[in-house]
mmCIF file as Biopython writes it, N, C-alpha, C and O atoms, coordinates in Angstrom:
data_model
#
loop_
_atom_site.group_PDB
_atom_site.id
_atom_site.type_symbol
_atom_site.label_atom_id
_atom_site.label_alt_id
_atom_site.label_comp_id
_atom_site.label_asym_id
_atom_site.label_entity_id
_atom_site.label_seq_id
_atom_site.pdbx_PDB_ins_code
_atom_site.Cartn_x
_atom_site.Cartn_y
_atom_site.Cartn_z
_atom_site.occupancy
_atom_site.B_iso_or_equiv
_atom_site.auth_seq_id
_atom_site.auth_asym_id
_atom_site.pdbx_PDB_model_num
ATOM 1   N N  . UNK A ? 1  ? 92.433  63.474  114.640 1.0 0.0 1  A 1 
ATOM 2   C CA . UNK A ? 1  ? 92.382  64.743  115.349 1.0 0.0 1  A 1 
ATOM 3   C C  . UNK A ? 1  ? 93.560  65.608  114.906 1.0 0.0 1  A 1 
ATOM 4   O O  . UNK A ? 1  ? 94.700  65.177  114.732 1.0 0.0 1  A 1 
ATOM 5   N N  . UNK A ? 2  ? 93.140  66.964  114.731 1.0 0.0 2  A 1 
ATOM 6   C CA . UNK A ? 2  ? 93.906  67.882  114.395 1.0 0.0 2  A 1 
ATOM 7   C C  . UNK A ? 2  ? 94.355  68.434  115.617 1.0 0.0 2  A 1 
ATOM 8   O O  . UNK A ? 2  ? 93.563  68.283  116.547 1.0 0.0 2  A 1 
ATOM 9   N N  . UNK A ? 3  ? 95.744  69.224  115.957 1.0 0.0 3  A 1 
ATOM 10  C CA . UNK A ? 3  ? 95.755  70.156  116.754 1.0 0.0 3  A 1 
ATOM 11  C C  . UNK A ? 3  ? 96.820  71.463  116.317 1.0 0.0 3  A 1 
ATOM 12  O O  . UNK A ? 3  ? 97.858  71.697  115.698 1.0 0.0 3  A 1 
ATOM 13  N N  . UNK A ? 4  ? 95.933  72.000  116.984 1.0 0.0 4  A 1 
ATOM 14  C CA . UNK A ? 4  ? 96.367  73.727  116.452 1.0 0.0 4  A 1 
ATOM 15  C C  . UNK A ? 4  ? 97.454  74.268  117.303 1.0 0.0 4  A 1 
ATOM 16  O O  . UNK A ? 4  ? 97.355  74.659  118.466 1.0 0.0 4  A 1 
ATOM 17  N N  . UNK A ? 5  ? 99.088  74.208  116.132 1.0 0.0 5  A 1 
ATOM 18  C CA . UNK A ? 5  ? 100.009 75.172  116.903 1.0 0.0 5  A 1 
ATOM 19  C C  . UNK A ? 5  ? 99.776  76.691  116.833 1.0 0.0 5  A 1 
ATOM 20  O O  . UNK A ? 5  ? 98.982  77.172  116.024 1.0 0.0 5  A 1 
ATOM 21  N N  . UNK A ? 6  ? 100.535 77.486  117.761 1.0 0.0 6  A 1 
ATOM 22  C CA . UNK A ? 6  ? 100.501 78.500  118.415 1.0 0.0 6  A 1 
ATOM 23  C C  . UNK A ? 6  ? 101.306 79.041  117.609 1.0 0.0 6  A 1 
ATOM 24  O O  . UNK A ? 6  ? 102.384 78.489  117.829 1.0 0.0 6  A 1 
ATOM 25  N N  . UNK A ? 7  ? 101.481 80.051  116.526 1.0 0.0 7  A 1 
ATOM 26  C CA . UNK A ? 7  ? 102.599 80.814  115.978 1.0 0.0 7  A 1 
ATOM 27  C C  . UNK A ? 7  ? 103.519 81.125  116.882 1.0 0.0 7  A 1 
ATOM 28  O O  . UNK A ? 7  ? 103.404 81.431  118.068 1.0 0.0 7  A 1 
ATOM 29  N N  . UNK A ? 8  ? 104.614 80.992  116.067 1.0 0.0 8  A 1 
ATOM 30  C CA . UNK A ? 8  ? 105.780 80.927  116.941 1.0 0.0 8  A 1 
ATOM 31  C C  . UNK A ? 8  ? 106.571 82.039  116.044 1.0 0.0 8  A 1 
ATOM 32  O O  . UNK A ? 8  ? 107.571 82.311  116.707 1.0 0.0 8  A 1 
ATOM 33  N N  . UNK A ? 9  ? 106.577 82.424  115.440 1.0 0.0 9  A 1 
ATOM 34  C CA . UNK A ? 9  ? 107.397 83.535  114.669 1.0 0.0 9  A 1 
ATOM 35  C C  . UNK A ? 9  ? 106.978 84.703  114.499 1.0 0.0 9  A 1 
ATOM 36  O O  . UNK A ? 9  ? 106.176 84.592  113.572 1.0 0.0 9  A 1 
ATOM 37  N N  . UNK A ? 10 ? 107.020 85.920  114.856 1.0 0.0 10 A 1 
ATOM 38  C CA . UNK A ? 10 ? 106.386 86.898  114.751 1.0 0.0 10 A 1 
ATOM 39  C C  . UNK A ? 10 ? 106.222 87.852  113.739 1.0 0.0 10 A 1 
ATOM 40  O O  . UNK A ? 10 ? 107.026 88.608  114.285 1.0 0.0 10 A 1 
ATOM 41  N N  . UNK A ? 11 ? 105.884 88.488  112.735 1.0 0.0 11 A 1 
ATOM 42  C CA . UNK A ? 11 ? 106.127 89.293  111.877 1.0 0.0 11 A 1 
ATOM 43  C C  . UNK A ? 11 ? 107.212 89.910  111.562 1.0 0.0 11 A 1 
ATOM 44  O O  . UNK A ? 11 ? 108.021 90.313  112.398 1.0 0.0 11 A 1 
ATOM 45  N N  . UNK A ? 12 ? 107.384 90.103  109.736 1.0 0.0 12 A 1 
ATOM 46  C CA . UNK A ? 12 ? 108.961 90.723  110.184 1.0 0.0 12 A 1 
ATOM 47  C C  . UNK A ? 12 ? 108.792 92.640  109.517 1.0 0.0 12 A 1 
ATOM 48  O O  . UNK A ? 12 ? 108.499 92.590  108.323 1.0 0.0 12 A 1 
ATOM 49  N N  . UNK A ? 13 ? 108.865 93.550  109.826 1.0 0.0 13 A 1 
ATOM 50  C CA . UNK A ? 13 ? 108.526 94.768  109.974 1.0 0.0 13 A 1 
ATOM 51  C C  . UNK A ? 13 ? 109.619 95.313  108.753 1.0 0.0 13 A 1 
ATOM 52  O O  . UNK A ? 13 ? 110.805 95.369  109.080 1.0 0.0 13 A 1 
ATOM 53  N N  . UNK A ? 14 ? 109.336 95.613  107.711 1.0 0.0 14 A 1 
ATOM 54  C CA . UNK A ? 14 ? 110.735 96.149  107.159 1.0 0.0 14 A 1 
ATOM 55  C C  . UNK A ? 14 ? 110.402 98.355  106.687 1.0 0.0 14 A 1 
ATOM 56  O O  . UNK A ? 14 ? 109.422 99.068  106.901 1.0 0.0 14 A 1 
ATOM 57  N N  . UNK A ? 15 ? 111.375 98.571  106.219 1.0 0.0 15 A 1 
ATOM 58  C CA . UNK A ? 15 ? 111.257 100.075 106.673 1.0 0.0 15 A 1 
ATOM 59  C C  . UNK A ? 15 ? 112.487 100.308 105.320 1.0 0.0 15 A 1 
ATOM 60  O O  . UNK A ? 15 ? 113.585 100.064 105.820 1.0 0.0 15 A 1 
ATOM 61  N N  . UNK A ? 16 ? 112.629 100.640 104.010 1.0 0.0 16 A 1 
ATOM 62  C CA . UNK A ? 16 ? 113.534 100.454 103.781 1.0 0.0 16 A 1 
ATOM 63  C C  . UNK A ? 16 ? 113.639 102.181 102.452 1.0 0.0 16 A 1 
ATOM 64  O O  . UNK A ? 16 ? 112.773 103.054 102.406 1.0 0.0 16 A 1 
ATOM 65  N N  . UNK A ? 17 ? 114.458 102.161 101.909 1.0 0.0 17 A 1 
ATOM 66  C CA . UNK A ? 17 ? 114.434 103.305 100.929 1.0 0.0 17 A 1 
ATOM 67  C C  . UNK A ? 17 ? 115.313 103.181 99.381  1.0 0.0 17 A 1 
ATOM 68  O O  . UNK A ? 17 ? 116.488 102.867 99.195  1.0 0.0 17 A 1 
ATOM 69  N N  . UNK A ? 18 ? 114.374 103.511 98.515  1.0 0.0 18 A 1 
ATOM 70  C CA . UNK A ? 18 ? 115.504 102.921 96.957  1.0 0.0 18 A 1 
ATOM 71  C C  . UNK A ? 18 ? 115.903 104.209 96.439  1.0 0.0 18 A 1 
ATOM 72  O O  . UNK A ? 18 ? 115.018 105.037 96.223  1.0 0.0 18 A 1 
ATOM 73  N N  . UNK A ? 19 ? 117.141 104.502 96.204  1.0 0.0 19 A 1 
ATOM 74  C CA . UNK A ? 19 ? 117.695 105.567 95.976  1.0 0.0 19 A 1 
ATOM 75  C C  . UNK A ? 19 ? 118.046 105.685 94.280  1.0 0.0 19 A 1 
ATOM 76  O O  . UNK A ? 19 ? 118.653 104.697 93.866  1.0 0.0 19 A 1 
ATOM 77  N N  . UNK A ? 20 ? 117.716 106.876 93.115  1.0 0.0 20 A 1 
ATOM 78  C CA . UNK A ? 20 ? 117.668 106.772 92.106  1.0 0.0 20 A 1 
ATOM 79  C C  . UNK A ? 20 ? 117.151 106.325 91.487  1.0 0.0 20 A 1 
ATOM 80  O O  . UNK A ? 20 ? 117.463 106.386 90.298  1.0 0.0 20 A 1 
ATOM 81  N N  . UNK A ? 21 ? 115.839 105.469 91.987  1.0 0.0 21 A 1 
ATOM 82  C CA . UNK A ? 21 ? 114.586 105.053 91.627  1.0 0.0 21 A 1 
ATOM 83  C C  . UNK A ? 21 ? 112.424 105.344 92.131  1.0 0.0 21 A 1 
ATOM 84  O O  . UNK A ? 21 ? 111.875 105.364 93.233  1.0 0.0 21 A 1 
ATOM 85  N N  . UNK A ? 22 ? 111.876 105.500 90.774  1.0 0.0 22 A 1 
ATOM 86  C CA . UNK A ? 22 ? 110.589 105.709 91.375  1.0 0.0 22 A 1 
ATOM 87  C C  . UNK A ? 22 ? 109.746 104.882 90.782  1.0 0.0 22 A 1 
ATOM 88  O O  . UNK A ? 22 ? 109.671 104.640 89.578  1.0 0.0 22 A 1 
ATOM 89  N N  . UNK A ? 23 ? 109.129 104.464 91.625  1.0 0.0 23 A 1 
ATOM 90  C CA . UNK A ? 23 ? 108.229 103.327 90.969  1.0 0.0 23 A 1 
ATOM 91  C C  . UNK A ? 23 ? 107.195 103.818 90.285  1.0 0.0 23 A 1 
ATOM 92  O O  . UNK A ? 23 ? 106.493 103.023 89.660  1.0 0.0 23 A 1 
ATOM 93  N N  . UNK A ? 24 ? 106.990 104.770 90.272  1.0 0.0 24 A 1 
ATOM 94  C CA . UNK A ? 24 ? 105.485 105.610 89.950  1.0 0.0 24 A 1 
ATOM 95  C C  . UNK A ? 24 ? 106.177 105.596 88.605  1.0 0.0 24 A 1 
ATOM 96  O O  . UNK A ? 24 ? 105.527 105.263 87.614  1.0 0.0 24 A 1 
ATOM 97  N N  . UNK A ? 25 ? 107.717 106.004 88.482  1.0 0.0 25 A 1 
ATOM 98  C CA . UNK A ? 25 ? 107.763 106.234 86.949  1.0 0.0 25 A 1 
ATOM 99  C C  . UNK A ? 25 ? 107.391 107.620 87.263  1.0 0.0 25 A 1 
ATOM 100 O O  . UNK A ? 25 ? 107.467 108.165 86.162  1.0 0.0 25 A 1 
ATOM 101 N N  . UNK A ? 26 ? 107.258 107.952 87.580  1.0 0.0 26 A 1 
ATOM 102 C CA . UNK A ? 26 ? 107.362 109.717 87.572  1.0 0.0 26 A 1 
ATOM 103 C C  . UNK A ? 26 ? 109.119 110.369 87.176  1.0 0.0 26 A 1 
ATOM 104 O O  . UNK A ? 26 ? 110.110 109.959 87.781  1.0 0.0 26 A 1 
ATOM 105 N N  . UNK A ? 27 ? 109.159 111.143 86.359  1.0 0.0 27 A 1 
ATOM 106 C CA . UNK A ? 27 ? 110.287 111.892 85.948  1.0 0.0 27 A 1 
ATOM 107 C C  . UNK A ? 27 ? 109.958 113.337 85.833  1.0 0.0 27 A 1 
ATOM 108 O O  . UNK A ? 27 ? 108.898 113.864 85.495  1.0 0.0 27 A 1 
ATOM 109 N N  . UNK A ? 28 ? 111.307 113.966 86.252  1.0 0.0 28 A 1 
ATOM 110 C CA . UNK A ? 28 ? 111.234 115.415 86.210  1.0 0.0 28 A 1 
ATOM 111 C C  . UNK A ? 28 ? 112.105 116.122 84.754  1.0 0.0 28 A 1 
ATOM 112 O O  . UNK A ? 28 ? 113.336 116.108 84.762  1.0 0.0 28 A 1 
ATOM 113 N N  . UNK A ? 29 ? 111.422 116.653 83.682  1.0 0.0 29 A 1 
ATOM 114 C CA . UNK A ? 29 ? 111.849 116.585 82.739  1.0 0.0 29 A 1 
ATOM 115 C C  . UNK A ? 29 ? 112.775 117.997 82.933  1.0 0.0 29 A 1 
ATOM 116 O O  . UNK A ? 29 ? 113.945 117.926 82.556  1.0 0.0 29 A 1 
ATOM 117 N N  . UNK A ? 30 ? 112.387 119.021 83.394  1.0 0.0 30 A 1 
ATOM 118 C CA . UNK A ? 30 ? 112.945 120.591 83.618  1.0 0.0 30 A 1 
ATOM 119 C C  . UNK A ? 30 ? 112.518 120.926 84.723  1.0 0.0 30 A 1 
ATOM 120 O O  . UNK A ? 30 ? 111.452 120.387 85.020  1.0 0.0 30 A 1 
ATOM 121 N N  . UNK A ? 31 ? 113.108 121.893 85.757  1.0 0.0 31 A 1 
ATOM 122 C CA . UNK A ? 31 ? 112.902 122.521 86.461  1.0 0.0 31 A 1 
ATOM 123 C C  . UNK A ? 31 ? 113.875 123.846 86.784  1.0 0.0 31 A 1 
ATOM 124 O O  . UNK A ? 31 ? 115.029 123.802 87.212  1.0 0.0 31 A 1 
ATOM 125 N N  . UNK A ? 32 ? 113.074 125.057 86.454  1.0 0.0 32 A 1 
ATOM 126 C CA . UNK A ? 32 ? 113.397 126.134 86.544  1.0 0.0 32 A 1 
ATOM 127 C C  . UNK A ? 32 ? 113.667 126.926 87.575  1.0 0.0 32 A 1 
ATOM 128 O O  . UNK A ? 32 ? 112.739 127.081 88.369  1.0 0.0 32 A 1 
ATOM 129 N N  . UNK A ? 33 ? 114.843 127.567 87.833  1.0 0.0 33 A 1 
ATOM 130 C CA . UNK A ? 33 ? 114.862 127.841 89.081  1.0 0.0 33 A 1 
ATOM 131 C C  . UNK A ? 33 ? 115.153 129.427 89.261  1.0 0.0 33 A 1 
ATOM 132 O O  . UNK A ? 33 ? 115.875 129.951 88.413  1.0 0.0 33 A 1 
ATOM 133 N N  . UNK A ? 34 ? 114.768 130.019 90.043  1.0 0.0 34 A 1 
ATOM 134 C CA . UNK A ? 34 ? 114.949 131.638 90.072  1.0 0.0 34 A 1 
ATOM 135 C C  . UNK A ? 34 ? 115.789 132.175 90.831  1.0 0.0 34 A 1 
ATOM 136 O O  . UNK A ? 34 ? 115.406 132.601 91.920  1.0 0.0 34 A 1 
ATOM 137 N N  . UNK A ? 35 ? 117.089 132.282 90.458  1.0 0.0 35 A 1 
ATOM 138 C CA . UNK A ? 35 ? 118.176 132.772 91.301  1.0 0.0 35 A 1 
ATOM 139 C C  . UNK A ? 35 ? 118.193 134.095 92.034  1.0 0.0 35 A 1 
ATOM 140 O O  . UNK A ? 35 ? 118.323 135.099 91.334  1.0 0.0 35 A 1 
ATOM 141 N N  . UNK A ? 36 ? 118.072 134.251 93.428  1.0 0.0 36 A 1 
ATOM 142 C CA . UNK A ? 36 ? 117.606 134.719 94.112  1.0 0.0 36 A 1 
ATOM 143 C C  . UNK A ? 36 ? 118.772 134.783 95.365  1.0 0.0 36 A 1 
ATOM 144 O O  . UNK A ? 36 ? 118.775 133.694 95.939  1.0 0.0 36 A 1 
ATOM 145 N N  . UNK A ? 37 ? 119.788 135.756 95.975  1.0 0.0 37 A 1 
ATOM 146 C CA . UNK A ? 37 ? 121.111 136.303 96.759  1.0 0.0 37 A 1 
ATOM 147 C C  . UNK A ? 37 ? 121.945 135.322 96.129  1.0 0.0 37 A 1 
ATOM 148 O O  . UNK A ? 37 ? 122.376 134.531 96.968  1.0 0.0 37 A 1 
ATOM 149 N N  . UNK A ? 38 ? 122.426 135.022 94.682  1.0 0.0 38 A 1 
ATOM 150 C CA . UNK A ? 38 ? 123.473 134.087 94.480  1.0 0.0 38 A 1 
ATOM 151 C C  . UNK A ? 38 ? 123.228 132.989 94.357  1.0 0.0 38 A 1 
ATOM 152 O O  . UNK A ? 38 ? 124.213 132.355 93.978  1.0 0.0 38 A 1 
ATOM 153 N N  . UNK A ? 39 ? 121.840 132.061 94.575  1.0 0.0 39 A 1 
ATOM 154 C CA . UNK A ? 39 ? 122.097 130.647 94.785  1.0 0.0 39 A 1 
ATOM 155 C C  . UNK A ? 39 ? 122.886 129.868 94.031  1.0 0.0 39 A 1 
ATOM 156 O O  . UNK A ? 39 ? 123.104 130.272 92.889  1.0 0.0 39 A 1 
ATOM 157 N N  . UNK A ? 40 ? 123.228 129.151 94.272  1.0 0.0 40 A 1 
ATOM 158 C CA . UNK A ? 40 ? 124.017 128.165 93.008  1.0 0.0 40 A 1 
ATOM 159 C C  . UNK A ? 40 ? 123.315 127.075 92.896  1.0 0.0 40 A 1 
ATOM 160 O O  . UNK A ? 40 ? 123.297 126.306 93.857  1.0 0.0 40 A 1 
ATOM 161 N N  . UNK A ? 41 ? 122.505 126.730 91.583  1.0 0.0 41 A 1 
ATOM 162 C CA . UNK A ? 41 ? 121.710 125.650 91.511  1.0 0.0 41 A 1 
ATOM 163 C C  . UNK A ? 41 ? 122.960 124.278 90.461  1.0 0.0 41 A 1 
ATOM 164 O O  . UNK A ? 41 ? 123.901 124.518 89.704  1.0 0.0 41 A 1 
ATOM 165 N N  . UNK A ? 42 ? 122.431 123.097 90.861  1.0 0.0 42 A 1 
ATOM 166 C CA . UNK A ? 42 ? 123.095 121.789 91.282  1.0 0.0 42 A 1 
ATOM 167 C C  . UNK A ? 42 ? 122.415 121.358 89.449  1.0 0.0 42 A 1 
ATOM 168 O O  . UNK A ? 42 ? 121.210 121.554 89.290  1.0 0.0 42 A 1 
ATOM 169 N N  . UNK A ? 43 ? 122.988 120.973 88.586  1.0 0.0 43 A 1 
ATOM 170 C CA . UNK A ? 43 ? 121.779 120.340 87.194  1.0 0.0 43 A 1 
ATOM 171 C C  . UNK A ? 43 ? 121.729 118.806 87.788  1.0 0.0 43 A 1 
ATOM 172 O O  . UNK A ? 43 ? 122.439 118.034 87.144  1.0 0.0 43 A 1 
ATOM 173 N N  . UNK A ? 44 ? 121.263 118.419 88.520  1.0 0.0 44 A 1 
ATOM 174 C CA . UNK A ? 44 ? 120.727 116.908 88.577  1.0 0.0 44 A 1 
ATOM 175 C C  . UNK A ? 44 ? 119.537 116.833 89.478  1.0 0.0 44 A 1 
ATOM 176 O O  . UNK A ? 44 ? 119.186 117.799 90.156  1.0 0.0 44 A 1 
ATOM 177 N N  . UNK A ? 45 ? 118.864 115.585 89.485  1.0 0.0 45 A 1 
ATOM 178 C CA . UNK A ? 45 ? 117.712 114.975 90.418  1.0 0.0 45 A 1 
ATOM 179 C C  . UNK A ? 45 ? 117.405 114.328 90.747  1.0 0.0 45 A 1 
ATOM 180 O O  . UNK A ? 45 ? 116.539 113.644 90.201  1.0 0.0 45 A 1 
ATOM 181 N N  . UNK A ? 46 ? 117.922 114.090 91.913  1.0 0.0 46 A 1 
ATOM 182 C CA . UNK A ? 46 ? 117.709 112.774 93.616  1.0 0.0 46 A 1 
ATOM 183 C C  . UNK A ? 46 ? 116.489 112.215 93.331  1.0 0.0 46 A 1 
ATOM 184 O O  . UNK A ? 46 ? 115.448 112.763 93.694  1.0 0.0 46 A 1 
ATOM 185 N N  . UNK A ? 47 ? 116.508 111.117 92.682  1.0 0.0 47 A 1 
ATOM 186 C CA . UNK A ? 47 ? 115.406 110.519 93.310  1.0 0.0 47 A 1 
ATOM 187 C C  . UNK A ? 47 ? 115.282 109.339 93.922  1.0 0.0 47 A 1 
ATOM 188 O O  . UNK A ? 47 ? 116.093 108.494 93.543  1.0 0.0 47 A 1 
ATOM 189 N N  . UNK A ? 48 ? 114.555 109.025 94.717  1.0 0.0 48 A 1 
ATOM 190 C CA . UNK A ? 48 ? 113.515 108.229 96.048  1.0 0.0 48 A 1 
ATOM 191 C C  . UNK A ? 48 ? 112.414 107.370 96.313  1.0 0.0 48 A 1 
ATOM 192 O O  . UNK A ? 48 ? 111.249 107.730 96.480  1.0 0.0 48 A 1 
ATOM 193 N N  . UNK A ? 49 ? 112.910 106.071 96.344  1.0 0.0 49 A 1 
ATOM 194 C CA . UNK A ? 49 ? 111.338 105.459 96.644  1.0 0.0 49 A 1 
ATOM 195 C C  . UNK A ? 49 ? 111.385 105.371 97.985  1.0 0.0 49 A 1 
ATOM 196 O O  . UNK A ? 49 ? 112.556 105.415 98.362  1.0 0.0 49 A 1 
ATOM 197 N N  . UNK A ? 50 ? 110.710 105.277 98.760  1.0 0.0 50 A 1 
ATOM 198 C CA . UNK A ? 50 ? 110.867 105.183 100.229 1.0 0.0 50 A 1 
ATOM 199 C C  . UNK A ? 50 ? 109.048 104.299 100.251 1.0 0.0 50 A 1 
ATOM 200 O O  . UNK A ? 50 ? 108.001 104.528 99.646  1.0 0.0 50 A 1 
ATOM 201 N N  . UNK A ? 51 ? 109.574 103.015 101.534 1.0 0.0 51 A 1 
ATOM 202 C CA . UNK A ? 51 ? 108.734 102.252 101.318 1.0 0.0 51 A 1 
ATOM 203 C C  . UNK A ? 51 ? 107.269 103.183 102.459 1.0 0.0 51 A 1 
ATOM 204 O O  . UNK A ? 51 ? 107.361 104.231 103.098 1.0 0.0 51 A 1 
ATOM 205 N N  . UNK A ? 52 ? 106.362 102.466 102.334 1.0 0.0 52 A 1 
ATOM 206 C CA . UNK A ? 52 ? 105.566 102.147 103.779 1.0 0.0 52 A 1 
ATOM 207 C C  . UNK A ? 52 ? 105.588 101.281 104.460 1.0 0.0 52 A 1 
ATOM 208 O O  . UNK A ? 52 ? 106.708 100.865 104.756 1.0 0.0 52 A 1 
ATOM 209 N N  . UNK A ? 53 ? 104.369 100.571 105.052 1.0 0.0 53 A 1 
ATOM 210 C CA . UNK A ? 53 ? 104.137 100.011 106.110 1.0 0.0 53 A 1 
ATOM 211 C C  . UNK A ? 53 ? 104.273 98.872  105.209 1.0 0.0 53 A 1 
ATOM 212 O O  . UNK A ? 53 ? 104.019 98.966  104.008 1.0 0.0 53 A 1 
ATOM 213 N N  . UNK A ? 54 ? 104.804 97.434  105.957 1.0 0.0 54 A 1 
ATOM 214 C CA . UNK A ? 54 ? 104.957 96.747  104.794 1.0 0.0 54 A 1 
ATOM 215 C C  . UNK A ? 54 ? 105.239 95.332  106.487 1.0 0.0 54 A 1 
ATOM 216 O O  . UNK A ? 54 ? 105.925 95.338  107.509 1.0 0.0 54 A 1 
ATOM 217 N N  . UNK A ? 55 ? 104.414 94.545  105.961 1.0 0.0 55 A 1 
ATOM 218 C CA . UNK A ? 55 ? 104.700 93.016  107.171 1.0 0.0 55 A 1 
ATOM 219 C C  . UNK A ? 55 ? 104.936 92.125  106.625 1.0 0.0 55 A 1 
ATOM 220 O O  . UNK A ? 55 ? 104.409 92.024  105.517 1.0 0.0 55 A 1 
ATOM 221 N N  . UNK A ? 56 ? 105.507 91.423  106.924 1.0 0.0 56 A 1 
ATOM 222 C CA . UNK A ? 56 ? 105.820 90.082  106.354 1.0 0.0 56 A 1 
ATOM 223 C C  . UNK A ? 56 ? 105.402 88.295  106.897 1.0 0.0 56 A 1 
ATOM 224 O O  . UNK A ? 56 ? 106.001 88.056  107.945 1.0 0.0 56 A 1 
ATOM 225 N N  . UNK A ? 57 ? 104.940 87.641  106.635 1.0 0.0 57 A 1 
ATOM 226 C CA . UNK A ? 57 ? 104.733 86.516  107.395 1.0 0.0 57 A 1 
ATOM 227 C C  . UNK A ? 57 ? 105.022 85.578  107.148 1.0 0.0 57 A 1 
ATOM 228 O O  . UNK A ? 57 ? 104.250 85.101  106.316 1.0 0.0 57 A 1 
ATOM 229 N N  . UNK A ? 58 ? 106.107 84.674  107.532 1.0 0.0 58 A 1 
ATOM 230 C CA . UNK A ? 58 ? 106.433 83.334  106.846 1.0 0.0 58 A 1 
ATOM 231 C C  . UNK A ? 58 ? 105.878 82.173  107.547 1.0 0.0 58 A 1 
ATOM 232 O O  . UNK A ? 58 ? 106.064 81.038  107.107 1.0 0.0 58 A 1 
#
């Protein structure tokens, strides 16, 4: 006879963000910008993976 435990550990929920990286592989080669009351534009580009919904079960 078998008997069936009751999970005892609950999922683990993670939420997390990778900074200077994209998984897509997407790159921004130029972006032009139209200076408009002074702006002062920045030459670099932030990039972001930011996860989703993501569970875990051990």
């Amino acid at each position: 006879m078998t008997h069936k435990k009751a999970w005892s550990r609950p999922p683990i929920s993670m939420d997390f963000q990778v900074l200077m990286f994209t998984s897509s592989g997407l790159l921004v080669r130029f972006l032009k910008v139209f200076e408009k009351s002074n702006y002062n534009a920045v030459k670099w580009v932030r990039y972001m993976t930011k996860a989703g919904n993501y569970q875990i079960r051990f």
